[in-house]
TORTI-751478 format. One record per residue (C-alpha): residue number from 1; residue in three letters; chain; z, x negated, y negated. Coordinates in steps of 0.5 Angstrom, whole numbers, plus 500, padded with zeros to 3 digits. Example, Ala and Ser with C-alpha at 12.3 -4.5 7.8 and 13.67 -1.06 7.14 Angstrom:
R:1:ALA:A:516:475:509 $
R:2:SER:A:514:473:502 $
***
This chain:
R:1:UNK:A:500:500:500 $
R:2:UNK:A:498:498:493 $
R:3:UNK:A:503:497:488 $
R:4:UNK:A:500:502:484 $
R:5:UNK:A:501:507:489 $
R:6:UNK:A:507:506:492 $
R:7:UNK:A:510:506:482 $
R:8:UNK:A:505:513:484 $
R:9:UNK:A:510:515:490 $
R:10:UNK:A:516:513:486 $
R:11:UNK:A:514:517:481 $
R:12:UNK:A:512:523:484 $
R:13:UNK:A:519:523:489 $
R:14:UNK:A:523:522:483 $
R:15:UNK:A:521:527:479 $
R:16:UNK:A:522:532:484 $
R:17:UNK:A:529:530:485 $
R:18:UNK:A:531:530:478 $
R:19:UNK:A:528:539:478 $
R:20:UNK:A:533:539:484 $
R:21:UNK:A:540:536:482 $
R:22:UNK:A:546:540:480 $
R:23:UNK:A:550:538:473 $
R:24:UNK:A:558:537:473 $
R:25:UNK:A:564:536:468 $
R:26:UNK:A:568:530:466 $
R:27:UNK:A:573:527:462 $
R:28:UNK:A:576:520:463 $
R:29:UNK:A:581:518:470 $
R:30:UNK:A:582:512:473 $
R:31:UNK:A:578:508:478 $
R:32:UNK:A:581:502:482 $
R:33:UNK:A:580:497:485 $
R:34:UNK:A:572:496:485 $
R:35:UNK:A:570:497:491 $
R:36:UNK:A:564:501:496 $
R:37:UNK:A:566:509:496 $
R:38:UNK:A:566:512:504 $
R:39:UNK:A:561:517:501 $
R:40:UNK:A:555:513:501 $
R:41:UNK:A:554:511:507 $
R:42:UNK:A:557:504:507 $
R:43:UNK:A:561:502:514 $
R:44:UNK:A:567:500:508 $
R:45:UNK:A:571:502:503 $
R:46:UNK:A:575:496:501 $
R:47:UNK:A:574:490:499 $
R:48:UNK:A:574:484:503 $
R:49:UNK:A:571:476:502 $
R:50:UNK:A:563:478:500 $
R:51:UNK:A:566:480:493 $
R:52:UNK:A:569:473:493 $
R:53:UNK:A:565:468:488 $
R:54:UNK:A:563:461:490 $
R:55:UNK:A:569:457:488 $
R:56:UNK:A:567:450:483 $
R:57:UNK:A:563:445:486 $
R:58:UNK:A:567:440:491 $
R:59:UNK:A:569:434:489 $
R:60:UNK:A:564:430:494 $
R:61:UNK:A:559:434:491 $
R:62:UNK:A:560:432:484 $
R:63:UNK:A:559:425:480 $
R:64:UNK:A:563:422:480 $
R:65:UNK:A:567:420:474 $
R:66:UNK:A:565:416:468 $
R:67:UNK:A:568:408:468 $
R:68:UNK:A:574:408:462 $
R:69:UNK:A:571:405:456 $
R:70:UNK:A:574:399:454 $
R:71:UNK:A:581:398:450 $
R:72:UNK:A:580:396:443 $
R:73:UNK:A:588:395:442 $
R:74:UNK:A:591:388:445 $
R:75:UNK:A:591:387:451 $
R:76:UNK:A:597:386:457 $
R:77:UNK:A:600:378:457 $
R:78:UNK:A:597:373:462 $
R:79:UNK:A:602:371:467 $
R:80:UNK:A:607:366:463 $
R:81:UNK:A:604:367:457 $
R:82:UNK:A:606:369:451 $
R:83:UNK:A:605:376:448 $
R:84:UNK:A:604:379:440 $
R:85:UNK:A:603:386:444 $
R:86:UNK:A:609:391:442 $
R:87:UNK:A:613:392:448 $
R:88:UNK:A:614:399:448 $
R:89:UNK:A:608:406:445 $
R:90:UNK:A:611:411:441 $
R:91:UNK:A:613:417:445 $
R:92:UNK:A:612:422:438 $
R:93:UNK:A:605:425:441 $
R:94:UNK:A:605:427:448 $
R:95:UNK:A:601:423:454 $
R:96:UNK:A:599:430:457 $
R:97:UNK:A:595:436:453 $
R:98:UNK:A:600:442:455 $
R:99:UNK:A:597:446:460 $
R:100:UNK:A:593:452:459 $
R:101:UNK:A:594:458:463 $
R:102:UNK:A:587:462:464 $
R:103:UNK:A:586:468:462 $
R:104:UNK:A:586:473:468 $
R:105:UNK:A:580:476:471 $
R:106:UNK:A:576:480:475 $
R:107:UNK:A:570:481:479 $
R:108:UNK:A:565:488:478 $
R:109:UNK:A:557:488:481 $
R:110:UNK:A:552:490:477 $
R:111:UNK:A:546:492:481 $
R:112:UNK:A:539:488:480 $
R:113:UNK:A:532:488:483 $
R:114:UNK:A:529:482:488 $
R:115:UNK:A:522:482:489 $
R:116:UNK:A:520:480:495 $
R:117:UNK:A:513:476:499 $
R:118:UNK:A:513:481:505 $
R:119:UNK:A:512:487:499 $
R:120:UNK:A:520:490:501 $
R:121:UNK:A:523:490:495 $
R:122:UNK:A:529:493:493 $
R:123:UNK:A:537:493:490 $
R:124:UNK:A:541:488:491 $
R:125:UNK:A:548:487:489 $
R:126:UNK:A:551:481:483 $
R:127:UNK:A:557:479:483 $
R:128:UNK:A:559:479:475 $
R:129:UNK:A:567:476:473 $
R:130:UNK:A:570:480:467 $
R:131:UNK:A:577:480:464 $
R:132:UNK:A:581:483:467 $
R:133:UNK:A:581:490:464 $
R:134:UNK:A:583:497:467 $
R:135:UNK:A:576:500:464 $
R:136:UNK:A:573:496:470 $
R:137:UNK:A:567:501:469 $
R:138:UNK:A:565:500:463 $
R:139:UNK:A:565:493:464 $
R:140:UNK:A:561:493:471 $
R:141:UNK:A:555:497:466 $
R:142:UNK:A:557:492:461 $
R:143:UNK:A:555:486:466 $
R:144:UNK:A:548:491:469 $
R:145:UNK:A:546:492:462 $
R:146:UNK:A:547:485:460 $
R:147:UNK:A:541:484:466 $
R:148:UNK:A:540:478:471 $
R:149:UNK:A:542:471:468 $
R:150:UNK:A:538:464:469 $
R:151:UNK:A:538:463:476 $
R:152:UNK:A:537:470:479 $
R:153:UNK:A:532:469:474 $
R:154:UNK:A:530:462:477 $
R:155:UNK:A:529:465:484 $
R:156:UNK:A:522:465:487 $
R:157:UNK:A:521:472:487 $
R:158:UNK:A:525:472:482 $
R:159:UNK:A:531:477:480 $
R:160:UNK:A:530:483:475 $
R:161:UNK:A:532:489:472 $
R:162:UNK:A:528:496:470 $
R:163:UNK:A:533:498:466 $
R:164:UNK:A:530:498:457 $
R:165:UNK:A:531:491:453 $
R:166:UNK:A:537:494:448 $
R:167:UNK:A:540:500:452 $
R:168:UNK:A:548:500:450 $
R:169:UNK:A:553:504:453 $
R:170:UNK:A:556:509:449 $
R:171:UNK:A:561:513:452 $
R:172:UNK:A:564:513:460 $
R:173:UNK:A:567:518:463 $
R:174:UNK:A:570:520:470 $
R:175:UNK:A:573:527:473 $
R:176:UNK:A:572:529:479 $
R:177:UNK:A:569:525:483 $
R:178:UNK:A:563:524:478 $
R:179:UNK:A:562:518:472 $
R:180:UNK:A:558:521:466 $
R:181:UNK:A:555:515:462 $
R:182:UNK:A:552:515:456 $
R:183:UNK:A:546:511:455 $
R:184:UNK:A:543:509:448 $
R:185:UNK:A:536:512:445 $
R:186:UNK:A:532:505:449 $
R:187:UNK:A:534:509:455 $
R:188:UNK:A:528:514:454 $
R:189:UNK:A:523:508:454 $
R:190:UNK:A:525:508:462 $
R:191:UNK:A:526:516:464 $
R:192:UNK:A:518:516:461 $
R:193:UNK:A:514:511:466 $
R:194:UNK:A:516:510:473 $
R:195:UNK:A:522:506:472 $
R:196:UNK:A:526:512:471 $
R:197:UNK:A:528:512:478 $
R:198:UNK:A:528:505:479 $
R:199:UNK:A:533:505:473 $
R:200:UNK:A:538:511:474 $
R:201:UNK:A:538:508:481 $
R:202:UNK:A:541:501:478 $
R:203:UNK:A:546:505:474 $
R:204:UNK:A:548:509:480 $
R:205:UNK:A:549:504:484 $
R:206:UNK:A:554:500:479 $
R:207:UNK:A:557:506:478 $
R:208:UNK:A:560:508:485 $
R:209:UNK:A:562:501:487 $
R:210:UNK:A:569:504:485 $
R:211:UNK:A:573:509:490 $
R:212:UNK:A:573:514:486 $
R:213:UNK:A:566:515:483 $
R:214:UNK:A:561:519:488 $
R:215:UNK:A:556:522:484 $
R:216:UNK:A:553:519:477 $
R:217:UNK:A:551:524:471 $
R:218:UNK:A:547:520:466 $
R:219:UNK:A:546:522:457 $
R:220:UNK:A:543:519:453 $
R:221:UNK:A:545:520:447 $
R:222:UNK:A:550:524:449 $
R:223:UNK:A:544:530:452 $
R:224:UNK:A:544:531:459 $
R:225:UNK:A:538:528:463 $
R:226:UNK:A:540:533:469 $
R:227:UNK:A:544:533:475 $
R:228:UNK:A:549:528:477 $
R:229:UNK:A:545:523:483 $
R:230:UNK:A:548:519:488 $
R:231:UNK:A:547:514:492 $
R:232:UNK:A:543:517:498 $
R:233:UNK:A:538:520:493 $
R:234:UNK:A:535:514:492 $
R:235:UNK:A:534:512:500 $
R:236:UNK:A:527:516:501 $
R:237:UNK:A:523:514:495 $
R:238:UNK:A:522:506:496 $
R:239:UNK:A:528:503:492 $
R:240:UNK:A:532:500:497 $
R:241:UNK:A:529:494:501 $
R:242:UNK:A:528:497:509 $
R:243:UNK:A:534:493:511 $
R:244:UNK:A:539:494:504 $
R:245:UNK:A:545:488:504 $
R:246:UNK:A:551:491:500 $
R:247:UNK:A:555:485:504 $
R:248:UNK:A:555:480:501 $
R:249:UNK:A:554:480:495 $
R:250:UNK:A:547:475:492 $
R:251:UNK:A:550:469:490 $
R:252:UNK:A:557:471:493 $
R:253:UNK:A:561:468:499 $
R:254:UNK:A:559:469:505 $
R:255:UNK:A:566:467:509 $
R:256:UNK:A:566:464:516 $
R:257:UNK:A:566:468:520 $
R:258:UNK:A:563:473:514 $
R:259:UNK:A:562:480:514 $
R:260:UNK:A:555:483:513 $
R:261:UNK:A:554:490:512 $
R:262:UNK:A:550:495:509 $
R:263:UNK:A:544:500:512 $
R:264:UNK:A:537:499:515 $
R:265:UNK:A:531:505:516 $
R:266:UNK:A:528:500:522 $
R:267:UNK:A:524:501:529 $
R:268:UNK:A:528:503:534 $
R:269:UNK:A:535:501:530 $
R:270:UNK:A:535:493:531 $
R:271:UNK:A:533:487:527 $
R:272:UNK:A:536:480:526 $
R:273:UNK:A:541:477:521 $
R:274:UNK:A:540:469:520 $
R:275:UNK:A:544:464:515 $
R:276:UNK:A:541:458:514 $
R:277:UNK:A:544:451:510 $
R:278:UNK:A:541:448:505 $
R:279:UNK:A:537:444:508 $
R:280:UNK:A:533:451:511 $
R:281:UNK:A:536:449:518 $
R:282:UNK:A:537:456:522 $
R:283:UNK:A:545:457:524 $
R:284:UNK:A:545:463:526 $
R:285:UNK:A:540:468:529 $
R:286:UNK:A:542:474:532 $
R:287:UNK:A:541:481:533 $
R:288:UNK:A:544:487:529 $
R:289:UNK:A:543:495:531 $
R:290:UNK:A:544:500:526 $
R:291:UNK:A:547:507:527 $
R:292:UNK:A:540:510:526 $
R:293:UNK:A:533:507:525 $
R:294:UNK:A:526:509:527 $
R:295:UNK:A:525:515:521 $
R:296:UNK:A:533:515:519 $
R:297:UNK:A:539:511:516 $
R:298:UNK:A:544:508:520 $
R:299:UNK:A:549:504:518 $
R:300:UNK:A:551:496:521 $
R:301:UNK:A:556:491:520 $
R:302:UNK:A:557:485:525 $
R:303:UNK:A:560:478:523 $
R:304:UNK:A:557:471:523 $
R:305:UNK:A:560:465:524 $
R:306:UNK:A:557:458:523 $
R:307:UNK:A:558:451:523 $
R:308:UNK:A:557:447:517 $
R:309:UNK:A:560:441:515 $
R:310:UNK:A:561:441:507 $
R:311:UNK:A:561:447:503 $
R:312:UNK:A:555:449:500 $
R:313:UNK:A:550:454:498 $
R:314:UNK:A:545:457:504 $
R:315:UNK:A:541:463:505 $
R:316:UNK:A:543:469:508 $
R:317:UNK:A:536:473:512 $
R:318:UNK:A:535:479:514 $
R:319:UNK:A:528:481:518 $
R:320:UNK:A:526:486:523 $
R:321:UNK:A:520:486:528 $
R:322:UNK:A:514:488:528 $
R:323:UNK:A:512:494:533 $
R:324:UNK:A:505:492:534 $
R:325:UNK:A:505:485:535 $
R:326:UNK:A:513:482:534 $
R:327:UNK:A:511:478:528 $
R:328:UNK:A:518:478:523 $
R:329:UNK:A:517:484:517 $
R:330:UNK:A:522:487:512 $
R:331:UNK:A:524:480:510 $
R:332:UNK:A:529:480:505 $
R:333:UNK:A:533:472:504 $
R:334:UNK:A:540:473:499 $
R:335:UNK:A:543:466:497 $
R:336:UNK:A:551:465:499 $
R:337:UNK:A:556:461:500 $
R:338:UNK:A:557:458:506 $
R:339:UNK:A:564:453:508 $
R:340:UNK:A:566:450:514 $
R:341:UNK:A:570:454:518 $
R:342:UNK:A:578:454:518 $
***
């Protein structure tokens, strides 16, 4: 299928689901701690190591620090000799800077769009630290807003977002089950062309990461743009890759043994999860049945357990087979952080 086929199809498909959905109220109520409501289809709710950031850089894998510069006051006496050096420093300045407690944080998602070579594109989740904030919501649609940063940008296919340049939340509210969000004007840039779907589908997504948030109404402008949307309306009009990885994260840590989870619409329910080291050597291949496949979403989860010597980043790979000749189709590859295990 071509690209503009496929825009025509999503197009089509979102227009009919946005005559379909039903309004709700909101007031605001609180969230919790981030993490993938049970409605949505997802093997968990709770959080668990995959919405871990990659900690610094190991020391072995850092420079190593610079030779100290040399000293322009007096040096040290040699033996026996005699020295016009004072004998003792002054101790009125500290020899240590006081340190510095850092300010506490969070992690929320932002879901972006990966593009991909095998024509499978699809949402994939970013991981975004905040400052710790209550308002965990509003600050998981800030980073979305915000787009993808420079290496998901680097990548090759490169990561992207449908959402307008310029669009500012304006208002968020949750009751109920449901997160009203008021978008800026630029919004309407998105709801007028194929993007619309695309779009409304990334807000969705970011959105019901949180426990208690089910189904996202969206204004703009404070005008009501028609029912409120969750995560399975978008399953069946190509927005999510055959094989969508919600766990872990892109860029996120994997763990060892890490988790994997999320949905897959594959042939006969079965595909094969890899992870790869930096080098591109395969640590892992095996096998994964989902819940359902063949024409329907299952859900999957398996865990994967690998050997590596030093942390580093790797990949995670996610394919099935094709029923025709067996050859590797629906290819999707996530970056991750992989650690040696124990």
């Amino acid at each position: 299928m071509t690209p503009i086929s496929r825009s025509i199809l999503v197009t089509i498909a979102a227009m009919l689901l946005l005559g379909g959905a039903a309004a709700c109220t909101s007031s605001s109520g609180p969230l919790g701690t981030p993490a993938t409501p049970a409605a949505t289809g997802l093997p968990s709710a709770e959080p668990d190591a995959s919405d871990v950031l990659p900690s610094d850089v190991p020391a072995s894998d850092a420079p190593a620090p610079a030779t100290a510069a040399p000293s322009s006051g007096p040096s040290a006496p040699s033996s026996g000799g005699a020295s016009t050096a004072p004998t003792s420093v002054p101790t009125s300045a500290p020899t240590h800077a006081p340190a510095v407690t850092p300010a506490p944080t969070t992690i929320v998602r932002a879901y972006l769009f990966l593009g991909s070579f095998t024509d499978n594109p699809g949402l994939v989740p970013v991981l975004r630290t905040v400052p710790e904030t209550k308002a965990v919501a509003r600050a998981a649609m800030d980073a979305l807003l915000a787009g993808p940063n420079g290496a998901e940008m680097s990548i090759s296919p490169a990561m992207y977002t449908t959402i307008p340049e310029g669009t500012r939340l304006l208002d968020i509210s949750i009751a109920d089950g449901v997160a009203t969000v008021d978008l800026s004007k630029e919004f309407k840039a998105a709801k007028a062309s194929f993007q619309g779907s695309s779009a409304n589908a990334q807000v969705v997504y970011t959105l019901t990461q949180f426990p208690t948030v089910k189904l996202v109404r969206i204004e703009i402008d404070g005008v009501s743009q028609g029912g409120a949307f969750g995560r399975s309306d978008f399953q069946e009009i190509g927005l999510l890759p055959a094989i969508f990885v919600d766990r872990p994260a892109w860029g996120a840590a994997l763990g060892n043994p890490g988790r994997v989870s999320g949905l897959a619409n594959v042939f006969e329910a079965r595909f094969r999860v890899q992870v790869l080291d930096a080098g591109g050597s395969v640590l892992v291949d095996q096998p994964v049945d989902a819940s359902c496949g063949t024409g329907c979403w299952g859900r999957f989860a398996t865990d994967v357990a690998y050997r590596v010597a030093k942390a580093q980043y790797g990949t995670l790979r996610v394919f099935d087979l094709s029923a025709k000749d067996g050859s590797p189709e629906n290819v999707t590859e996530y970056r991750v952080w992989l650690t040696p295990a124990g």
